[in-house]
PDB file of N, CA, C and O in Angstrom:
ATOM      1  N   UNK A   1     -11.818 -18.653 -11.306  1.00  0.00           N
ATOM      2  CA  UNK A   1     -11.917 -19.523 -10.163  1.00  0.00           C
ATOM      3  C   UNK A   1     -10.880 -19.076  -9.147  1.00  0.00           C
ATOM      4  O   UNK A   1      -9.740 -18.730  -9.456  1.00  0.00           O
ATOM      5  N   UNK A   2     -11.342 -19.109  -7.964  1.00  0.00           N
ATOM      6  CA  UNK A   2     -10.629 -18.483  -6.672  1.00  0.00           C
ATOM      7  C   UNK A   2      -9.175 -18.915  -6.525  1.00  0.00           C
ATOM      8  O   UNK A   2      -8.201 -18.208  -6.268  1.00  0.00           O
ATOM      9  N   UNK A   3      -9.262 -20.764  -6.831  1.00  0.00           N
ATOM     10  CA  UNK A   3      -8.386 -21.396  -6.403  1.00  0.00           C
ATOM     11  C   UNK A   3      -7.086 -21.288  -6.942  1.00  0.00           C
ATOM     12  O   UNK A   3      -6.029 -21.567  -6.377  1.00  0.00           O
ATOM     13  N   UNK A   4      -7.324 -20.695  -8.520  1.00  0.00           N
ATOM     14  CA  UNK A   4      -6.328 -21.099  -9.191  1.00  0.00           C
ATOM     15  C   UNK A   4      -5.028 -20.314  -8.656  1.00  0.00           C
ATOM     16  O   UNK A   4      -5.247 -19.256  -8.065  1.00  0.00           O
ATOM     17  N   UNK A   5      -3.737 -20.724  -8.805  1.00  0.00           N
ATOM     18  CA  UNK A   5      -2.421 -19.909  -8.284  1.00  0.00           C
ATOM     19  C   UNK A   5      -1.105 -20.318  -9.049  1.00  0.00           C
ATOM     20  O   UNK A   5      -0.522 -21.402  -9.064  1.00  0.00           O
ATOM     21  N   UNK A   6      -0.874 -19.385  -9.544  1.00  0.00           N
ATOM     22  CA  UNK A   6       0.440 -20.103 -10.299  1.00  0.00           C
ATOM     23  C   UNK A   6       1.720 -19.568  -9.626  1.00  0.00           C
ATOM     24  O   UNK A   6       2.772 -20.206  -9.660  1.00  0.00           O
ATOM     25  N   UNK A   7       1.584 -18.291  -8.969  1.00  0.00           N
ATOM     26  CA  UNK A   7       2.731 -18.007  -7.903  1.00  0.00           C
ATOM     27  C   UNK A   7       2.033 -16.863  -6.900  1.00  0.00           C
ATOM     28  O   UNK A   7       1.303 -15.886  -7.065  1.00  0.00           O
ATOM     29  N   UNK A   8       2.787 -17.658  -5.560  1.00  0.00           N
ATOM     30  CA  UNK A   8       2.162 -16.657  -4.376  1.00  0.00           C
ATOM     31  C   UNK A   8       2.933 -15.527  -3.989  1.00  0.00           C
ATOM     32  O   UNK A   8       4.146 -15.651  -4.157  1.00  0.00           O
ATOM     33  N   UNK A   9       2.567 -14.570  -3.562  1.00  0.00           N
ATOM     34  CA  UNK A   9       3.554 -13.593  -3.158  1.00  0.00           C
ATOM     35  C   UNK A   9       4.153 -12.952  -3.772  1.00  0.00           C
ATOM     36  O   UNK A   9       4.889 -12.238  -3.090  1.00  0.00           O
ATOM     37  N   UNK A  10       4.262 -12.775  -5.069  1.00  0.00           N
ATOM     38  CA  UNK A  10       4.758 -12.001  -6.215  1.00  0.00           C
ATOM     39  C   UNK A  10       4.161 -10.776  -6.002  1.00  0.00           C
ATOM     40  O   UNK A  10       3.025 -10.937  -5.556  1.00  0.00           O
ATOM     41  N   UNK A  11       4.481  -9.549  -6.149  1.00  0.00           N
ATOM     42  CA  UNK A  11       4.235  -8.159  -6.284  1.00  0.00           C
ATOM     43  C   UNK A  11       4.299  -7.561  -7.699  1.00  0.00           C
ATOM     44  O   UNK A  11       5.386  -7.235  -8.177  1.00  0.00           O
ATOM     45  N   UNK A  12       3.264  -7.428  -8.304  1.00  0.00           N
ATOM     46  CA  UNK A  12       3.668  -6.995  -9.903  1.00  0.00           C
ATOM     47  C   UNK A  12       3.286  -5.430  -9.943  1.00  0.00           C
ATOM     48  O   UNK A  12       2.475  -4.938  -9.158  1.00  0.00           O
ATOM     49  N   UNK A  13       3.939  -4.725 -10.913  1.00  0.00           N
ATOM     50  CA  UNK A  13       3.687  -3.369 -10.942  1.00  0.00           C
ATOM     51  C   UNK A  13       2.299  -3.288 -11.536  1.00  0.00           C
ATOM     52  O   UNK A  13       1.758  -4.220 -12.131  1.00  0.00           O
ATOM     53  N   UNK A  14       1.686  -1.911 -11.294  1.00  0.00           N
ATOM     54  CA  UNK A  14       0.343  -1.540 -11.831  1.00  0.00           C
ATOM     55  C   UNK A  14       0.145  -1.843 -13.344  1.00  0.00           C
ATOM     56  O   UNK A  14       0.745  -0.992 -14.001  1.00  0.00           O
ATOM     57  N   UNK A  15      -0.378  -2.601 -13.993  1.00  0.00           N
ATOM     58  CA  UNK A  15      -0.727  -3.389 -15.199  1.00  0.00           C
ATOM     59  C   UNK A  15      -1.512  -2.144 -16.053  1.00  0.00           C
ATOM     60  O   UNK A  15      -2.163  -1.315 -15.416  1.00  0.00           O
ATOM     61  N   UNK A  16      -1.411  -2.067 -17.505  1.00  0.00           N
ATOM     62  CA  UNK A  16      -1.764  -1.287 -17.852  1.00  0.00           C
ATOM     63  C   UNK A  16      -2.866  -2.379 -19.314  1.00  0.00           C
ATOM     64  O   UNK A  16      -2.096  -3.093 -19.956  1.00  0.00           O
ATOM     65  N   UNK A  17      -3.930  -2.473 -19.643  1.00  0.00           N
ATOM     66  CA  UNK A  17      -5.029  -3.038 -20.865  1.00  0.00           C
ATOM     67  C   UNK A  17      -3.776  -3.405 -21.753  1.00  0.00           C
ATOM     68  O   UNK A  17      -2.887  -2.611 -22.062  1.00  0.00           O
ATOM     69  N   UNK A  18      -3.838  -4.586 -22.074  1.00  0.00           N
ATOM     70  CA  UNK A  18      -2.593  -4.740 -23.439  1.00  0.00           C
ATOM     71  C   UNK A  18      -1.435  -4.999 -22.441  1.00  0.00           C
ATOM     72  O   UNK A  18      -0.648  -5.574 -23.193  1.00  0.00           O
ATOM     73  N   UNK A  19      -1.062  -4.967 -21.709  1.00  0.00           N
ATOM     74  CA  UNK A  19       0.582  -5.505 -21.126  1.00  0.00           C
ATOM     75  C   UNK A  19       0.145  -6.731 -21.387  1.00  0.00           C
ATOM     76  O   UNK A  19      -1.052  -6.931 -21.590  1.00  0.00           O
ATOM     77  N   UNK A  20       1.198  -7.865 -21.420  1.00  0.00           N
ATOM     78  CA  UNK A  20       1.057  -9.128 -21.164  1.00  0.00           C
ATOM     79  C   UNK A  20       2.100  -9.654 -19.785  1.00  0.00           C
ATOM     80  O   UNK A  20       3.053  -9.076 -19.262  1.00  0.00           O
ATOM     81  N   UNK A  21       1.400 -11.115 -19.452  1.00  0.00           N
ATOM     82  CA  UNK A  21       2.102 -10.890 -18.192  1.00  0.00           C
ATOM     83  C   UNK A  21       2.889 -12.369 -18.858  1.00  0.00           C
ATOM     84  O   UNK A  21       2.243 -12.619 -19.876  1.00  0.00           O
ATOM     85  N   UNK A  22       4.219 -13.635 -18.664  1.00  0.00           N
ATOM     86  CA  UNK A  22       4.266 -14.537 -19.139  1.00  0.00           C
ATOM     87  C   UNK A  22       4.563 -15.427 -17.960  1.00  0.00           C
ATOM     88  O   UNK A  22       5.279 -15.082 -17.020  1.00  0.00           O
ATOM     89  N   UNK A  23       3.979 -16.567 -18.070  1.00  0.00           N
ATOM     90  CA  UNK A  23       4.262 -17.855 -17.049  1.00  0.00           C
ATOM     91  C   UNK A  23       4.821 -18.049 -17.483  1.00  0.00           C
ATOM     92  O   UNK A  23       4.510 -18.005 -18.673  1.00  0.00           O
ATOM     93  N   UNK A  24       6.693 -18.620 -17.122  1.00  0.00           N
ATOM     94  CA  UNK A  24       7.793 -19.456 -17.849  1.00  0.00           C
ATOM     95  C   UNK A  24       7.412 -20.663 -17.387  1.00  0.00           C
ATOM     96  O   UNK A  24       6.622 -20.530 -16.452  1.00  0.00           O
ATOM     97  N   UNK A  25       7.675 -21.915 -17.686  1.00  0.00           N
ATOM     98  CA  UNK A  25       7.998 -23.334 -17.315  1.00  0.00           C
ATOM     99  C   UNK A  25       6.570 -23.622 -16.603  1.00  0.00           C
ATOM    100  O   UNK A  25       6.645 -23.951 -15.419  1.00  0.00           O
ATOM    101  N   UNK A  26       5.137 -23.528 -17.243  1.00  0.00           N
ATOM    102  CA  UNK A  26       3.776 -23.865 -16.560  1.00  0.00           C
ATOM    103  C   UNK A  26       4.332 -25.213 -17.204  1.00  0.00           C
ATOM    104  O   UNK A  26       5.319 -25.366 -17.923  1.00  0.00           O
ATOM    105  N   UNK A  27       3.290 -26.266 -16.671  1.00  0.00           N
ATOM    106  CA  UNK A  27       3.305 -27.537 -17.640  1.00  0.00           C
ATOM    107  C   UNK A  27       1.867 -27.359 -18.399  1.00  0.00           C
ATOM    108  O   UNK A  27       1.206 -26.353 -18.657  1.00  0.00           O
ATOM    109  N   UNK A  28       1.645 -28.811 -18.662  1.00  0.00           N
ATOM    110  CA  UNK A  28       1.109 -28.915 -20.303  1.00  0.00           C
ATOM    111  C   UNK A  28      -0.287 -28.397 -19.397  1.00  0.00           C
ATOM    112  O   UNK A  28      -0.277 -27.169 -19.488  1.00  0.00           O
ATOM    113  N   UNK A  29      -1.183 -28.720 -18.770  1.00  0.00           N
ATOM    114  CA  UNK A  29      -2.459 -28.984 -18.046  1.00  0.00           C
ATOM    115  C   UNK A  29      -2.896 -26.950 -17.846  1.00  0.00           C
ATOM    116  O   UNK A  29      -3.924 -26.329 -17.577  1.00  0.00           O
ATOM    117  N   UNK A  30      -1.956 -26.695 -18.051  1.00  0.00           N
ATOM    118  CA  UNK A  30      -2.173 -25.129 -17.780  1.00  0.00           C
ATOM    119  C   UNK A  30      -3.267 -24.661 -19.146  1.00  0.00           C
ATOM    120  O   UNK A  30      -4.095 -23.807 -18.831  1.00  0.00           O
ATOM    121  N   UNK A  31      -3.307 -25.048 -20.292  1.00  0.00           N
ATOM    122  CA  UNK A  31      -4.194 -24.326 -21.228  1.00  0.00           C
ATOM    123  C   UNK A  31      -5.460 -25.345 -21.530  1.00  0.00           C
ATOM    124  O   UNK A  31      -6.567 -24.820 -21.656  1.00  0.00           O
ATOM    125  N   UNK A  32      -5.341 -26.815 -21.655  1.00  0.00           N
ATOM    126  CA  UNK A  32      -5.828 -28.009 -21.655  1.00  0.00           C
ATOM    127  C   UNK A  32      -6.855 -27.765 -20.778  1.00  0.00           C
ATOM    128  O   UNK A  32      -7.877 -27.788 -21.463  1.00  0.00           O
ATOM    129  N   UNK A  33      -7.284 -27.429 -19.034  1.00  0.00           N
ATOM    130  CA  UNK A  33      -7.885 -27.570 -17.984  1.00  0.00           C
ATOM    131  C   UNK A  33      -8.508 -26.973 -17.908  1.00  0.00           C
ATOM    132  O   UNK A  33      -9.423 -27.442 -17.232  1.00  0.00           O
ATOM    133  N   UNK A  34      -8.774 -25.622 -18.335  1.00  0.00           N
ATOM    134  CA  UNK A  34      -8.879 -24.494 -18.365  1.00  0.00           C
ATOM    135  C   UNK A  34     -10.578 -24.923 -19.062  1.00  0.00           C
ATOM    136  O   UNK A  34     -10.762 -25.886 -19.806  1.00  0.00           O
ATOM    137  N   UNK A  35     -11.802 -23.841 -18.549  1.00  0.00           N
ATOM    138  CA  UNK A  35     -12.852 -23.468 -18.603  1.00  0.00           C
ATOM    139  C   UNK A  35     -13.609 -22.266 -18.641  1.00  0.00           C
ATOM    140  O   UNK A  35     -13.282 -21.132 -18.293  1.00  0.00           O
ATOM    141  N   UNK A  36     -15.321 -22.954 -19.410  1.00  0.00           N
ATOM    142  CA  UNK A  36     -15.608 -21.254 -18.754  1.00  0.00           C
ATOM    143  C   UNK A  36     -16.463 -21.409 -17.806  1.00  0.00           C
ATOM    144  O   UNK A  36     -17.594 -20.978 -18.029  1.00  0.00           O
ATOM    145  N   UNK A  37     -16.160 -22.131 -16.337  1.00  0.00           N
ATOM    146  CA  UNK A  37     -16.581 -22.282 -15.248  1.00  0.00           C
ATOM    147  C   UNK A  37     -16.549 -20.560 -14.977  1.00  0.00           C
ATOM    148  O   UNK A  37     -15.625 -19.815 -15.303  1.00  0.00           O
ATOM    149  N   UNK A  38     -17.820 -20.166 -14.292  1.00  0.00           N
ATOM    150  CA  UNK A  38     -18.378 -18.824 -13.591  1.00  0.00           C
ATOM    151  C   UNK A  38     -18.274 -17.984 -14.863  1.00  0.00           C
ATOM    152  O   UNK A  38     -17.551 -16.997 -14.729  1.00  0.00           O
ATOM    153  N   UNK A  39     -18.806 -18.141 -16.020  1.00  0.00           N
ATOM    154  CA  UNK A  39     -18.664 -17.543 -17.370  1.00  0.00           C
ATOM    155  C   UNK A  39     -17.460 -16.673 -17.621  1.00  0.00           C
ATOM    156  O   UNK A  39     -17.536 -15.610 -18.237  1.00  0.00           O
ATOM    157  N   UNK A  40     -16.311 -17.179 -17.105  1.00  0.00           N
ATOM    158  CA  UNK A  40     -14.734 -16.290 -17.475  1.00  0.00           C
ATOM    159  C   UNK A  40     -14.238 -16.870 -18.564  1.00  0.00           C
ATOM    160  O   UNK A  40     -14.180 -18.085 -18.754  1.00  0.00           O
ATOM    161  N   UNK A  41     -13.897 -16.071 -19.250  1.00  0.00           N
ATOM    162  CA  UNK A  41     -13.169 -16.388 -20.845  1.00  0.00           C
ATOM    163  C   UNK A  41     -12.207 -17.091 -20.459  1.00  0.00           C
ATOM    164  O   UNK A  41     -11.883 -16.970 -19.277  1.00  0.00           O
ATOM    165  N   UNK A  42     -11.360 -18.156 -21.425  1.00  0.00           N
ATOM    166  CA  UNK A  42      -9.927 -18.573 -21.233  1.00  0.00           C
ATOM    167  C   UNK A  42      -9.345 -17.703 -21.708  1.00  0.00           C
ATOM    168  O   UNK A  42      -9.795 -17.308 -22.783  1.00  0.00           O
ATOM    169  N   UNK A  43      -8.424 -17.184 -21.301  1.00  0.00           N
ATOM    170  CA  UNK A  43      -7.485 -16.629 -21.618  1.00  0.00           C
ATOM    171  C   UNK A  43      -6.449 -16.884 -23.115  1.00  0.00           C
ATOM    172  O   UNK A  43      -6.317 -18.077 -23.390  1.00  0.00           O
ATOM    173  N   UNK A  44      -5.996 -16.261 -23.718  1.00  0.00           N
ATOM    174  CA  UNK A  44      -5.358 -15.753 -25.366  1.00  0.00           C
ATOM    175  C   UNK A  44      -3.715 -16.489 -24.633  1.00  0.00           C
ATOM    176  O   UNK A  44      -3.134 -16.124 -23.610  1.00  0.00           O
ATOM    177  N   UNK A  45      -3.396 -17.403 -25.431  1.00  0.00           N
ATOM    178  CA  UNK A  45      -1.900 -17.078 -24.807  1.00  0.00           C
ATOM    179  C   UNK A  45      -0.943 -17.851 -26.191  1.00  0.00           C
ATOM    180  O   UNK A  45      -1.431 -18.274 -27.239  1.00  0.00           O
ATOM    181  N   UNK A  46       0.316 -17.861 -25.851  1.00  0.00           N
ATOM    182  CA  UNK A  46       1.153 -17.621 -27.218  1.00  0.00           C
ATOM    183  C   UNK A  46       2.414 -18.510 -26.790  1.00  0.00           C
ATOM    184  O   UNK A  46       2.860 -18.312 -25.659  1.00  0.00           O
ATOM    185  N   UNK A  47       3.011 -19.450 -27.578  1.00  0.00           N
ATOM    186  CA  UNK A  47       4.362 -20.226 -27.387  1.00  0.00           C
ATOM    187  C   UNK A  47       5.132 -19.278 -27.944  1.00  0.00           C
ATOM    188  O   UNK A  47       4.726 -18.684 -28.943  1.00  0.00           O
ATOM    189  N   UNK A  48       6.243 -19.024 -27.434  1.00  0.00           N
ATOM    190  CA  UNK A  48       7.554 -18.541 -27.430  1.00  0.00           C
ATOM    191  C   UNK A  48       8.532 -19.963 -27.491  1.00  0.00           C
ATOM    192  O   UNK A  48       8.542 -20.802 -26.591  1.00  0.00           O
ATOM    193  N   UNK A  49       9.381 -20.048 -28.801  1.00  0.00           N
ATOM    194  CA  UNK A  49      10.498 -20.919 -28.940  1.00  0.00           C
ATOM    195  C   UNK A  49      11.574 -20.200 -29.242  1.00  0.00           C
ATOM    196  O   UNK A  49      11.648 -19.866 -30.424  1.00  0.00           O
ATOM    197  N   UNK A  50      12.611 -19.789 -28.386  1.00  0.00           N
ATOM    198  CA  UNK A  50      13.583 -19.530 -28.285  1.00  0.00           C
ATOM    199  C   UNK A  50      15.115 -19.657 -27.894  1.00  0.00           C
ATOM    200  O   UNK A  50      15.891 -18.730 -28.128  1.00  0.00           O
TER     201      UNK A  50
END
């Protein structure tokens, strides 16, 4: 979905299959909300407690 944005203006280096990228401090609604509106997979993602 077009809309979604979790930060604007960020410049990330050229991504390579397998990098991971990590959102620090999303809140809870970030994995919860999530669909397969326009048949896009949800995305794989992983808690880190450290």
């Amino acid at each position: 979905d077009s809309f979604d944005v979790m930060y604007d203006g960020v410049m990330l280096p050229e991504l390579q299959v397998g990098e991971l990228i990590a959102f620090p401090m999303t809140g809870a609604y970030c994995s919860v909300s999530g669909s397969r509106f326009n048949s896009l997979k949800r995305p794989e993602y992983r808690v880190i407690d450290d």
